[in-house]
C-alpha positions as protocol buffer text, in pm:
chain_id: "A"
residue {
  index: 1
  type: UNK
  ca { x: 11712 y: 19454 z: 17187 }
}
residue {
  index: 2
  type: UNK
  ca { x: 11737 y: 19075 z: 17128 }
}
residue {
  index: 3
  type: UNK
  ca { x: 11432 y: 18818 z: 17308 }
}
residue {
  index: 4
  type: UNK
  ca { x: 11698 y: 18581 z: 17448 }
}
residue {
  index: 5
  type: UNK
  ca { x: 11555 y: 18196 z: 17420 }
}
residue {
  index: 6
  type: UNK
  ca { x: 11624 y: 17854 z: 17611 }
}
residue {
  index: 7
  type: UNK
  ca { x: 11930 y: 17734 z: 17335 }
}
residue {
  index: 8
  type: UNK
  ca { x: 11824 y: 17355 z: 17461 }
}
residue {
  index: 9
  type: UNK
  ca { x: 11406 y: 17362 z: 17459 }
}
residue {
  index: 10
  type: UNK
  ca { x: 11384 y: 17667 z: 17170 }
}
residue {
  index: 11
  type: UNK
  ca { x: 11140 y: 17809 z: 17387 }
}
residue {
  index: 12
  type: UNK
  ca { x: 11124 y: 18224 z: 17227 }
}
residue {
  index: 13
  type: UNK
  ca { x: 10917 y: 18287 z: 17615 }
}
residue {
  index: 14
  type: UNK
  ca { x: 11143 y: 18558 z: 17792 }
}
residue {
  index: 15
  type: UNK
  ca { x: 11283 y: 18432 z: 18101 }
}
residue {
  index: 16
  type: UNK
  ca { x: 11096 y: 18645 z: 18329 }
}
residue {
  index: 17
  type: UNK
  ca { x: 10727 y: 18524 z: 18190 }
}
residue {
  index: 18
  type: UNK
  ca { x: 10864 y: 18155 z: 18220 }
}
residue {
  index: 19
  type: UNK
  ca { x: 10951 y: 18216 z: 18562 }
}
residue {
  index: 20
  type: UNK
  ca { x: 10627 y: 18412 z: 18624 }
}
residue {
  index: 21
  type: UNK
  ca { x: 10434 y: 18104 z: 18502 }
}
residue {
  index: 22
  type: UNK
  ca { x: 10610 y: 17861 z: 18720 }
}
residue {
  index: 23
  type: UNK
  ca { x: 10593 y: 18107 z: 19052 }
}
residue {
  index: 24
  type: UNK
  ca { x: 10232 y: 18070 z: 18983 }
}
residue {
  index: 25
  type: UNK
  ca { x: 10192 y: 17766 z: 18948 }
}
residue {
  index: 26
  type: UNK
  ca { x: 10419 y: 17681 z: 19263 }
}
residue {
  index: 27
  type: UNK
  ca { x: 10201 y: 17909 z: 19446 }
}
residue {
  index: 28
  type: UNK
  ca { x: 9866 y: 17754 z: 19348 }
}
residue {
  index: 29
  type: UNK
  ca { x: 10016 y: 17408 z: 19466 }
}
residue {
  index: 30
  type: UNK
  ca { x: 10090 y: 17525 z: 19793 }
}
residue {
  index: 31
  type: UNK
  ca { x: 9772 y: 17688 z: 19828 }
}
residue {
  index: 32
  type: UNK
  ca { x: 9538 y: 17378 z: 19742 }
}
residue {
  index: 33
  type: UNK
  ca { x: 9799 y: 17186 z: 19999 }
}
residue {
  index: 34
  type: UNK
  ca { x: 9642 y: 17427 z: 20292 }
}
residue {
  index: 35
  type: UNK
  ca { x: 9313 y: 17427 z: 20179 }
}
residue {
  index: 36
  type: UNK
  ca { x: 9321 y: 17056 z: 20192 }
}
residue {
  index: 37
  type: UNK
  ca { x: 9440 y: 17073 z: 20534 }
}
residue {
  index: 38
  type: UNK
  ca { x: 9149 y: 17295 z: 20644 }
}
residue {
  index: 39
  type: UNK
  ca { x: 8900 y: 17044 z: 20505 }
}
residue {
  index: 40
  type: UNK
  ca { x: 9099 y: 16777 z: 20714 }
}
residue {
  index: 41
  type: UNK
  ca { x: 9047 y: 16916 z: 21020 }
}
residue {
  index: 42
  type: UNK
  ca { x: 8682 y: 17023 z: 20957 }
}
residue {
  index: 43
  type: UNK
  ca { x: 8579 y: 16658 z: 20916 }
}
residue {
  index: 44
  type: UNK
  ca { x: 8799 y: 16569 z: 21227 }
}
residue {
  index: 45
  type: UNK
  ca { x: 8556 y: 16763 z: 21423 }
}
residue {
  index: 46
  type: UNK
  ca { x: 8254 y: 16643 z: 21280 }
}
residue {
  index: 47
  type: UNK
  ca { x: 8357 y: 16276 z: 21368 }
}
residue {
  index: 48
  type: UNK
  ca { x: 8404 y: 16396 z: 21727 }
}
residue {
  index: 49
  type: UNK
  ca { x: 8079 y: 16551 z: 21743 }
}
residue {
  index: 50
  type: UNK
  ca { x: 7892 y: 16266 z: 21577 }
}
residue {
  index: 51
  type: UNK
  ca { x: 8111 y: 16013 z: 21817 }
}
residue {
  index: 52
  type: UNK
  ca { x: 8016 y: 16256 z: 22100 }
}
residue {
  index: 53
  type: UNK
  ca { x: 7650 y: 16259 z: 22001 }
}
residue {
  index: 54
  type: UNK
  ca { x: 7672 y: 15849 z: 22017 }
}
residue {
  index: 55
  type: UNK
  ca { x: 7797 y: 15838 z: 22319 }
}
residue {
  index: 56
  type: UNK
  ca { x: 7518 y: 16052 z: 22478 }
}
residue {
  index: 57
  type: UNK
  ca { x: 7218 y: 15870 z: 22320 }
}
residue {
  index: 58
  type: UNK
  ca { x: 7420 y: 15537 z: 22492 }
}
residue {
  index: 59
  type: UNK
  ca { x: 7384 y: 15704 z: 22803 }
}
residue {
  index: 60
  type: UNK
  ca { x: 7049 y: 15836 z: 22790 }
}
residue {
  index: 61
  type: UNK
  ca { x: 6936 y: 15502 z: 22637 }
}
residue {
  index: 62
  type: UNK
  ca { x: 7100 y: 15304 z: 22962 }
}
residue {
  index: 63
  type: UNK
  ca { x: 6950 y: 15575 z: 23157 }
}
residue {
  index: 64
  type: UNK
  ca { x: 6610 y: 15478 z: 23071 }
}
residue {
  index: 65
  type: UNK
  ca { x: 6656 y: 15119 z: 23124 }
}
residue {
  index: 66
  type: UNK
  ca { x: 6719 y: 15132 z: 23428 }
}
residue {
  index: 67
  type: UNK
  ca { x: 6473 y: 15367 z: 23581 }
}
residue {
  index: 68
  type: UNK
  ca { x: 6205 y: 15049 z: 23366 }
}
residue {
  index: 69
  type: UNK
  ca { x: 6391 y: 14783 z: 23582 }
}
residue {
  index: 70
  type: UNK
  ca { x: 6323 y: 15001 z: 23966 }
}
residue {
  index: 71
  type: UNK
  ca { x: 6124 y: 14715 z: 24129 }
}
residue {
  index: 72
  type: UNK
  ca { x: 6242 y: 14794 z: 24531 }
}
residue {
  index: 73
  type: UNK
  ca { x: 6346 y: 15086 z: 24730 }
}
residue {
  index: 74
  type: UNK
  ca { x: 6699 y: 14898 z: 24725 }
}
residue {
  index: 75
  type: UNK
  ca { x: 6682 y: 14910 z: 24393 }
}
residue {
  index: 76
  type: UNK
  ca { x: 6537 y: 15255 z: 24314 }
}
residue {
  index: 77
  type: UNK
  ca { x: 6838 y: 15404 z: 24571 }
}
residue {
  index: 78
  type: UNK
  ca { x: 7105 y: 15209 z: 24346 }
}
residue {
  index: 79
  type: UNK
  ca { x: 6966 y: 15286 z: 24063 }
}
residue {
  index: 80
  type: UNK
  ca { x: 6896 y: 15648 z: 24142 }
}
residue {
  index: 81
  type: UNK
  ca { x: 7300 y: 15689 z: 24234 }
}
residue {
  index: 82
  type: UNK
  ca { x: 7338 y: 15511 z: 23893 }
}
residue {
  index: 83
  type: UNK
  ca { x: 7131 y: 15752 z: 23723 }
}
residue {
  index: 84
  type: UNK
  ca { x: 7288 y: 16045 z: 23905 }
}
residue {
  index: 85
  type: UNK
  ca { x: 7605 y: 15898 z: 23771 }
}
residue {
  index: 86
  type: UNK
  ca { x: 7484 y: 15861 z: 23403 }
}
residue {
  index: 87
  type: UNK
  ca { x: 7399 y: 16231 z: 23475 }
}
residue {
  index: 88
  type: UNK
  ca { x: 7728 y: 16302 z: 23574 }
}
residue {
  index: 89
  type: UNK
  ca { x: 7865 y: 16129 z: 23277 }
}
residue {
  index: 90
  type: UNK
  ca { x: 7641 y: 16301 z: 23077 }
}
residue {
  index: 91
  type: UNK
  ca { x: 7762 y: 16666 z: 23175 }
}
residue {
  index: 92
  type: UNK
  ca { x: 8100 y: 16586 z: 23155 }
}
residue {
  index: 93
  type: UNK
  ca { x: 8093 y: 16448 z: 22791 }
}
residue {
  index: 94
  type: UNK
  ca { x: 7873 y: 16793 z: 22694 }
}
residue {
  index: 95
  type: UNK
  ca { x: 8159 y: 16983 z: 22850 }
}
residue {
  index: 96
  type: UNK
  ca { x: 8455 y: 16788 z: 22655 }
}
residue {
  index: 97
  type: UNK
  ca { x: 8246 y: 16833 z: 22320 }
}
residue {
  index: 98
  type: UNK
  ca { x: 8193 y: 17229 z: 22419 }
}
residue {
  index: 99
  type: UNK
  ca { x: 8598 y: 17218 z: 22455 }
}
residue {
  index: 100
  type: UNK
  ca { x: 8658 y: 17038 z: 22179 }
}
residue {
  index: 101
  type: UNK
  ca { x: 8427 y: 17270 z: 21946 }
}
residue {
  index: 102
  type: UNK
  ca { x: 8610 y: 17593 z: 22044 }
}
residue {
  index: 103
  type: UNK
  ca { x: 8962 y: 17459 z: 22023 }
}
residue {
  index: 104
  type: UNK
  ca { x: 8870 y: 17306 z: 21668 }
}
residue {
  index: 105
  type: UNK
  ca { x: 8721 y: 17678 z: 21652 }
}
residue {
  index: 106
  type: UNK
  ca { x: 9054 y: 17855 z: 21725 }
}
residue {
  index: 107
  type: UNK
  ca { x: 9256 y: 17635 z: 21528 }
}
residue {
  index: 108
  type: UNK
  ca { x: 9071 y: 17673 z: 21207 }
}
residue {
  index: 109
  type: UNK
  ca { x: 9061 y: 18049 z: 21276 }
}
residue {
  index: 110
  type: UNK
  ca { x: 9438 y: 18057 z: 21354 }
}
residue {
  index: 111
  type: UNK
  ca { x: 9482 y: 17843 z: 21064 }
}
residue {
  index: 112
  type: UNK
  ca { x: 9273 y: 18087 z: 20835 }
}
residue {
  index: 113
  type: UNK
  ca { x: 9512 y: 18393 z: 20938 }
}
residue {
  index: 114
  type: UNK
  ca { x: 9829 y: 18174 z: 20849 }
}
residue {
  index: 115
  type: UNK
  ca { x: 9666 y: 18056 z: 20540 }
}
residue {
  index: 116
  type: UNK
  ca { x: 9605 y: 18465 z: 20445 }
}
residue {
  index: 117
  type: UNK
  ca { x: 9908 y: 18557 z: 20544 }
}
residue {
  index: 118
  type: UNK
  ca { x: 10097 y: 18276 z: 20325 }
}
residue {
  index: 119
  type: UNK
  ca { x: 9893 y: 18371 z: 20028 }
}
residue {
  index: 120
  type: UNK
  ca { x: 9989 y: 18752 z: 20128 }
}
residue {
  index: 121
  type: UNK
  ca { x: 10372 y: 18671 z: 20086 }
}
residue {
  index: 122
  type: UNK
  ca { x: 10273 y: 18477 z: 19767 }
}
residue {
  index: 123
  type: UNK
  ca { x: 10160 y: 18748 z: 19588 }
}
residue {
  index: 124
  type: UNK
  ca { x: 10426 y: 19032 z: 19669 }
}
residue {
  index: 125
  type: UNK
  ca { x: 10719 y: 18755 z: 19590 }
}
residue {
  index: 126
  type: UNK
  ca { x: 10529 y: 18755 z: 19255 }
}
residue {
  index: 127
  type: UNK
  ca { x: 10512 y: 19159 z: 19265 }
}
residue {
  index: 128
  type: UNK
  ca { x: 10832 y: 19217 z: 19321 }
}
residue {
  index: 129
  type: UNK
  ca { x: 10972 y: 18928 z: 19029 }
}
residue {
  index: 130
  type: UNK
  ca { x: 10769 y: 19124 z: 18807 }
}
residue {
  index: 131
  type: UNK
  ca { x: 10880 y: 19466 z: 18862 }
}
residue {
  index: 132
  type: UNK
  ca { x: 11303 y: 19401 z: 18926 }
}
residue {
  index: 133
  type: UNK
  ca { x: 11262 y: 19090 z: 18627 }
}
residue {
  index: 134
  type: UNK
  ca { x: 11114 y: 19345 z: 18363 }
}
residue {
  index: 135
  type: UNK
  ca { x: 11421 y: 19418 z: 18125 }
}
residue {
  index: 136
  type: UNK
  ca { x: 11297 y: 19740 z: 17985 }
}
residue {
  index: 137
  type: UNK
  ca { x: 11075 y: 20021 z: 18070 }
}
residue {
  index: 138
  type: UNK
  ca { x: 10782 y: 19892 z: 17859 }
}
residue {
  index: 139
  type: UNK
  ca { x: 10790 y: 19553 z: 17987 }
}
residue {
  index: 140
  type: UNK
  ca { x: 10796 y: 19703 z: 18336 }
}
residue {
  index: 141
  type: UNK
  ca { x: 10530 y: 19955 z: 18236 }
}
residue {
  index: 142
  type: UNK
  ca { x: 10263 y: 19653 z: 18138 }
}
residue {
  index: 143
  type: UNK
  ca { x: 10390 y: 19400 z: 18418 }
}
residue {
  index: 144
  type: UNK
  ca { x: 10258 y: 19745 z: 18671 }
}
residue {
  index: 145
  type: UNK
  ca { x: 9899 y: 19701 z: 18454 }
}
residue {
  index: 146
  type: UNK
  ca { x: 9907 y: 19355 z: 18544 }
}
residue {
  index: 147
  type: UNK
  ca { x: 9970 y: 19356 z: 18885 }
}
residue {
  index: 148
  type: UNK
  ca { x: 9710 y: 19606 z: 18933 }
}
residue {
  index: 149
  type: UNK
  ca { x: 9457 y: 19414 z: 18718 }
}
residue {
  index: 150
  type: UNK
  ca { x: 9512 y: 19060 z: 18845 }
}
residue {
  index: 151
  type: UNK
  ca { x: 9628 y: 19064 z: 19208 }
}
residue {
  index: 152
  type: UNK
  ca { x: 9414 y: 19460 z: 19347 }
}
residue {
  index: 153
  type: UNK
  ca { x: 9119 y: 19385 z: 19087 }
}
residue {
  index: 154
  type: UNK
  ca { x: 9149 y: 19733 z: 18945 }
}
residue {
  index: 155
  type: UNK
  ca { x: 8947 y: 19818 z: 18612 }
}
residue {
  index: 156
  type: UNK
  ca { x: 9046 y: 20191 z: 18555 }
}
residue {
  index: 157
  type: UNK
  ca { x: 9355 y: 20379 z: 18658 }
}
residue {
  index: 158
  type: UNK
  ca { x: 9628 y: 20589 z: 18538 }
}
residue {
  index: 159
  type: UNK
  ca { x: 10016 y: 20637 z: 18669 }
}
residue {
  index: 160
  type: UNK
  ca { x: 10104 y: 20960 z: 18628 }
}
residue {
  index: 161
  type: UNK
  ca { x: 10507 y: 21124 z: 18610 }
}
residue {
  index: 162
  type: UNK
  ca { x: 10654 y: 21459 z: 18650 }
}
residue {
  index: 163
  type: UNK
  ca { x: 10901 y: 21503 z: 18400 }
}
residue {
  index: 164
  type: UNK
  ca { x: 11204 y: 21672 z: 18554 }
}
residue {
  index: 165
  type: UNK
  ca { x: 11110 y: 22029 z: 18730 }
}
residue {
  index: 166
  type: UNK
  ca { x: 10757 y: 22040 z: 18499 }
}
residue {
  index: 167
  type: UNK
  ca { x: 10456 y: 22195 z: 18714 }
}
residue {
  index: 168
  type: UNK
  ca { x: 10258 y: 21941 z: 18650 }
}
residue {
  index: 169
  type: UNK
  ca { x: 10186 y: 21562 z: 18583 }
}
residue {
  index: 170
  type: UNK
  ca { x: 10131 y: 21331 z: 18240 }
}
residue {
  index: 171
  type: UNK
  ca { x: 10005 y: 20989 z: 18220 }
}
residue {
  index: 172
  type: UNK
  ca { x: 10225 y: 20729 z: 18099 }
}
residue {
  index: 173
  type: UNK
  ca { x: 9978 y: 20440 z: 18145 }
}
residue {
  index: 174
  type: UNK
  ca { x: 9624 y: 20382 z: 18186 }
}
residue {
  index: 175
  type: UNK
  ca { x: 9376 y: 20159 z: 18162 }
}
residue {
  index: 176
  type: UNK
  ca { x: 8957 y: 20101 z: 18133 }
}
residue {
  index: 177
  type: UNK
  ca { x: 9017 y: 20526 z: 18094 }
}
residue {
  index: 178
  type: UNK
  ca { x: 8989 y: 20743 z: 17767 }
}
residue {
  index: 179
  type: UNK
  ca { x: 9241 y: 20871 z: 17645 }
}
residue {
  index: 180
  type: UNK
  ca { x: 9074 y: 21208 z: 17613 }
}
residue {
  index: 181
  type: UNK
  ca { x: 8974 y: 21182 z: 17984 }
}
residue {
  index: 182
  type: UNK
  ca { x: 9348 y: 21221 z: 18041 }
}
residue {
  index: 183
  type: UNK
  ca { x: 9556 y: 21461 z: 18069 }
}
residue {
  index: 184
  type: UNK
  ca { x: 9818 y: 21710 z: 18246 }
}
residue {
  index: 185
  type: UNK
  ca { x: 9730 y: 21733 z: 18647 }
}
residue {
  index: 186
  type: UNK
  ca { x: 9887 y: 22052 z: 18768 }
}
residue {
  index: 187
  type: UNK
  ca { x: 10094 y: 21954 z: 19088 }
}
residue {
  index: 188
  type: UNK
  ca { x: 9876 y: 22113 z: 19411 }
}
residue {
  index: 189
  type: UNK
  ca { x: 9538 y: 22093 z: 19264 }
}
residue {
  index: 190
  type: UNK
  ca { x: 9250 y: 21840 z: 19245 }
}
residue {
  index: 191
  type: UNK
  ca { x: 9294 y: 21519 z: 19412 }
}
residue {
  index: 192
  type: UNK
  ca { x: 9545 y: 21385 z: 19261 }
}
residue {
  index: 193
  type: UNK
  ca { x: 9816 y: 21708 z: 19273 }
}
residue {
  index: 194
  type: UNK
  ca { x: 9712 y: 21706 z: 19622 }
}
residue {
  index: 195
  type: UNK
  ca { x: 9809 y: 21367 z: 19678 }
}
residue {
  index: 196
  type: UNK
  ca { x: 10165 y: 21411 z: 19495 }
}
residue {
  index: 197
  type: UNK
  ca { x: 10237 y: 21695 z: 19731 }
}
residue {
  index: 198
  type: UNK
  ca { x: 10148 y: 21524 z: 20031 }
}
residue {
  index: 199
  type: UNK
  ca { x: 10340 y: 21243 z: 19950 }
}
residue {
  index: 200
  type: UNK
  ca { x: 10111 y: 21002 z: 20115 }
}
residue {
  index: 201
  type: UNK
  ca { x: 9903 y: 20688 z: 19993 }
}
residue {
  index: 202
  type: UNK
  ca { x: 9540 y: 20752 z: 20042 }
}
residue {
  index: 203
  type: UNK
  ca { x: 9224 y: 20453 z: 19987 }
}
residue {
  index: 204
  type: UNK
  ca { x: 8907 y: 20484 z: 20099 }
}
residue {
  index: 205
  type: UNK
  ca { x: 8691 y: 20330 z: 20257 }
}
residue {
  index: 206
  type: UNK
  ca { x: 8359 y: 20319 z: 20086 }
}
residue {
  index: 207
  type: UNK
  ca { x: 8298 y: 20038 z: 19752 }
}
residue {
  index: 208
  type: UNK
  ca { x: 8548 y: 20124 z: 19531 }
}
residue {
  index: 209
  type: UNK
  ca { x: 8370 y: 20000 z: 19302 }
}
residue {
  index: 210
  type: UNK
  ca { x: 8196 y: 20339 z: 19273 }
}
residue {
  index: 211
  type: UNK
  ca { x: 8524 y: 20544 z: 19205 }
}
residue {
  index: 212
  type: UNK
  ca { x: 8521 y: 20853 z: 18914 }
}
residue {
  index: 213
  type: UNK
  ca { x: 8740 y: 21041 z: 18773 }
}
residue {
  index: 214
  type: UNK
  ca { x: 8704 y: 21318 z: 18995 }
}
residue {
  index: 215
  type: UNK
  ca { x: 8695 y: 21072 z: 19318 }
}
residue {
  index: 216
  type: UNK
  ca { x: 8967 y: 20820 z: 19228 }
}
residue {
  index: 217
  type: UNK
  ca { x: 8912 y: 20518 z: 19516 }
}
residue {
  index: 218
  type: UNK
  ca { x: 9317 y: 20492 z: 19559 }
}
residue {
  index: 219
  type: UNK
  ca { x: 9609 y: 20781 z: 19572 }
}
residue {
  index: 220
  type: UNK
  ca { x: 9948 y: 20628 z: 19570 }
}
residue {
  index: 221
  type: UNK
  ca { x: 10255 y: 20860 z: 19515 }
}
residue {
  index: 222
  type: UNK
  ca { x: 10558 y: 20627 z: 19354 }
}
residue {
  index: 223
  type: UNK
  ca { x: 10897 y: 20760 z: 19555 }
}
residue {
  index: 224
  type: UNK
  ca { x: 11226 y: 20740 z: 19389 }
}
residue {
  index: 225
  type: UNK
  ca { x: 11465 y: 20809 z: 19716 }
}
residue {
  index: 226
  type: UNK
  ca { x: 11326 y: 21075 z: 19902 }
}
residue {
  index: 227
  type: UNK
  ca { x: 11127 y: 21215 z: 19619 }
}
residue {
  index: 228
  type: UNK
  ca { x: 10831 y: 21164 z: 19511 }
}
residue {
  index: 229
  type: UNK
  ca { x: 10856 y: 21136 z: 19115 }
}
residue {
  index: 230
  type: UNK
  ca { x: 10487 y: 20982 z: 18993 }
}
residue {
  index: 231
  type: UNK
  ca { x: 10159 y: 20864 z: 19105 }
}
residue {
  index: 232
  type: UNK
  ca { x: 9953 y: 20603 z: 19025 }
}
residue {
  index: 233
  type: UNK
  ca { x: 9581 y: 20657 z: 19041 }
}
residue {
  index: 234
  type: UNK
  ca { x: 9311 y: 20431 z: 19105 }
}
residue {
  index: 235
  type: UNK
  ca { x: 8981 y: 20523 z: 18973 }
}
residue {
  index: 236
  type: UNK
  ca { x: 8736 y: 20212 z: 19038 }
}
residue {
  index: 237
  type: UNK
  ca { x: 8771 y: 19837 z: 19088 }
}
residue {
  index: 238
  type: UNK
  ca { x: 8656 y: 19550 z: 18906 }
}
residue {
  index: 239
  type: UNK
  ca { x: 8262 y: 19487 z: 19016 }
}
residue {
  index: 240
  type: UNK
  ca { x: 8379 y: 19181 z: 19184 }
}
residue {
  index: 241
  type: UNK
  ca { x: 8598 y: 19345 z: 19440 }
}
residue {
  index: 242
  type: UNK
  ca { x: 8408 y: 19509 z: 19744 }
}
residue {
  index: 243
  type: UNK
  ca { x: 8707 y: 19613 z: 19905 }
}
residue {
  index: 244
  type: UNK
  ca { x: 9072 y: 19658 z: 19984 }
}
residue {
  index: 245
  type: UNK
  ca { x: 9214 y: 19390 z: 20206 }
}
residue {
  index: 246
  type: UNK
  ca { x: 9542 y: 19399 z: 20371 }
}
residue {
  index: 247
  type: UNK
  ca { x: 9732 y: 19190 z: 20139 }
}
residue {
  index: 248
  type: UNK
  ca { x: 9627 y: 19521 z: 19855 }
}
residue {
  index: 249
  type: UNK
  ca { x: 9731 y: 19755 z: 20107 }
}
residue {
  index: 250
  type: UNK
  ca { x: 10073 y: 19590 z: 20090 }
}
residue {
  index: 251
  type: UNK
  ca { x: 10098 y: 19556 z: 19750 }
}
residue {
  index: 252
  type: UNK
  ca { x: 10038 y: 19894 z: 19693 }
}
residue {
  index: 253
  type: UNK
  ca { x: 10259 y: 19993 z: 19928 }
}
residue {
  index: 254
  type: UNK
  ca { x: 10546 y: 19803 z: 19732 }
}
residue {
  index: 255
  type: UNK
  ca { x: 10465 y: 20003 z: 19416 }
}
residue {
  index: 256
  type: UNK
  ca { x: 10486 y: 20320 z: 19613 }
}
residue {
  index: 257
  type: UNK
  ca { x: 10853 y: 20255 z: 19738 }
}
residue {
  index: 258
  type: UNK
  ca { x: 11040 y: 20017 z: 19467 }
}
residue {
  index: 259
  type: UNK
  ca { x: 10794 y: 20041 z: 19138 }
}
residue {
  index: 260
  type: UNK
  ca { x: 11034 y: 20412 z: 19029 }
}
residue {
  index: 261
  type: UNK
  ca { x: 11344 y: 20225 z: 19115 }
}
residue {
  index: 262
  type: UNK
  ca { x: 11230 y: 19972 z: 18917 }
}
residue {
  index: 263
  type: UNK
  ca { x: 11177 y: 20230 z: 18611 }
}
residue {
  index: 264
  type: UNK
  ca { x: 11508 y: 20340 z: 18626 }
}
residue {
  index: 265
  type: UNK
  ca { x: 11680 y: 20008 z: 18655 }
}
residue {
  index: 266
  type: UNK
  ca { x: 11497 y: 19896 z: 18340 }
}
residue {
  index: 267
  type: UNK
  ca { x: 11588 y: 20253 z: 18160 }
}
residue {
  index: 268
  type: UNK
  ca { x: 11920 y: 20177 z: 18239 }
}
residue {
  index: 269
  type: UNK
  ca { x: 11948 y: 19821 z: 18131 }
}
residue {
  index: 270
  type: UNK
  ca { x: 11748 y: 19961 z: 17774 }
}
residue {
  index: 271
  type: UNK
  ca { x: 12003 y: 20220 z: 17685 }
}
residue {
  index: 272
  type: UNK
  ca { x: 12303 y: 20022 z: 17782 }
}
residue {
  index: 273
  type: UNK
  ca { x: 12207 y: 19702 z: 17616 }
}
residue {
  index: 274
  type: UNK
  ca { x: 12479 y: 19417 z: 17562 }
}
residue {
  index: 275
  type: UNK
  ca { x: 12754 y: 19666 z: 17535 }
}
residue {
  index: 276
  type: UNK
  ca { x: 12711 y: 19786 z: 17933 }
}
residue {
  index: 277
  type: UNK
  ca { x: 13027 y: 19634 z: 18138 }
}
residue {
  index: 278
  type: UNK
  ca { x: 12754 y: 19501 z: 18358 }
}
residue {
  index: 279
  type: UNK
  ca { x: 12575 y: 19285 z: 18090 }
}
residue {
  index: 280
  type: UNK
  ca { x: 12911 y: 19160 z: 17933 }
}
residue {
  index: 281
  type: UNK
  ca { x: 13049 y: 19044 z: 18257 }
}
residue {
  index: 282
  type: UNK
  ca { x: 12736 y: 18845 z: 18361 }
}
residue {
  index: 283
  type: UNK
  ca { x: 12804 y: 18676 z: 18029 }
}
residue {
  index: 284
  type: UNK
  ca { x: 13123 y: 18567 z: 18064 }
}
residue {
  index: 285
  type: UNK
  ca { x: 13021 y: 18391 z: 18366 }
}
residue {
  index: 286
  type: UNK
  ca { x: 12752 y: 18241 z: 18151 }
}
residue {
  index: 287
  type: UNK
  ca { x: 12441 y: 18444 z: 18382 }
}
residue {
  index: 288
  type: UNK
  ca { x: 12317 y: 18576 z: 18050 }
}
């Protein structure tokens, strides 16, 4: 298998890592673009408090002068109905601030879940470039690591495959795990057979930072079709990650369904190499 290279810039970088770098960086941008915006409209709202305050010490400031200027009970009624006024005022300014505070309140909040969401999408584009871009099963194999490393925060796991109609379960991968802490998982038993015959991604909800062997923090059974072919095993997370937020539950969730179809994509493109129809046909149209 040949590294294929930019023929203008000499660059030896496989296309898929270039691409990687640049979806990153893209990504990054267009983060730092919202996070500017939030700052934006937090200092809107403290200039309409501050202006808000202003305007109240005005009022309470005129207020006083004229109660020191009451000389006559024609004056004390006018300015008693000017005071009441000021009052009025007063009130009504408190009440446009309160307004003002909660819908600065619900747009930074709505502007928080858009900004999560955004940065959601982000990261499974990424995911999903990484595991249909990897050219062989190797490359695909340490791109999974990655994922699971940079974007979940996991510091020891394991996938695990059934080869053909075997009874049980090898690992293929692993990492922040001894190797001699490893090894076959008959399908049915322990946690993690039990999880491959159910068929159904299981995290929990206490720190997974605490996760063992024997009490892995994450189940997820990898599907090719309808079957379910492999598993990949969390055991604990990095010590900075407290917990699994949405945006890991849908990662993870990608793995489960396209992470074996992946596999087999990148077998396939291994063993046929540039003599598969496929490969010389996206090179005569200069794809390749």
């Amino acid at each position: 298998k040949a590294i294929m290279s930019d023929p203008k810039s000499g660059d030896p970088r496989r296309p898929e890592e270039t691409a990687r770098e640049e979806l990153r960086k893209e990504r990054d941008d267009f983060l730092k673009a919202f996070f500017r915006k939030g700052v934006e409209l937090t200092e809107e709202l403290v200039r309409e408090r501050d202006a808000a305050r202003q305007r109240l010490m005005t009022l309470e400031e005129e207020n006083a002068r004229l109660r020191a200027q009451v000389a006559t009970g024609d004056a004390i009624r006018e300015l008693l109905r000017a005071v009441e006024q000021l009052e009025a005022d007063k009130q009504k300014v408190l009440r446009e601030l309160s307004e003002s505070q909660q819908t600065r309140s619900r747009q930074l909040e709505s502007y928080s879940e858009v900004e999560s969401e955004l940065a959601s999408l982000a990261n499974l584009y990424v995911a999903s470039y990484q595991l249909h871009g990897s050219i062989g099963p190797r490359n695909l194999l340490q791109n999974i690591k990655e994922l699971l490393a940079q974007f979940i925060g996991a510091e020891a796991f394991a996938l695990f495959l059934r080869l053909g109609d075997a009874p049980h379960l090898v690992p293929v991968i692993s990492e922040g795990v001894a190797d001699a802490d490893l090894g076959p998982v008959t399908i049915g038993q322990g946690p993690i057979g039990e999880a491959f015959v159910a068929a159904r991604t299981t995290v929990r909800d206490d720190d997974p930072r605490t996760g063992t062997l024997e009490r892995p923090v994450a189940l997820v059974p990898l599907r090719l079709r309808d079957d379910t072919v492999g598993i990949l095993v969390i055991f604990r997370t990095l010590e900075q990650k407290h917990a699994f937020i949405q945006a890991d539950h849908e990662l993870l969730k990608l793995l489960s369904a396209q992470a074996m179809t992946a596999l087999v994509a990148a077998r396939f493109l291994a063993d046929q190499g540039a003599s598969s129809p496929l490969f010389a046909s996206l090179h005569a149209l200069g794809i390749t």
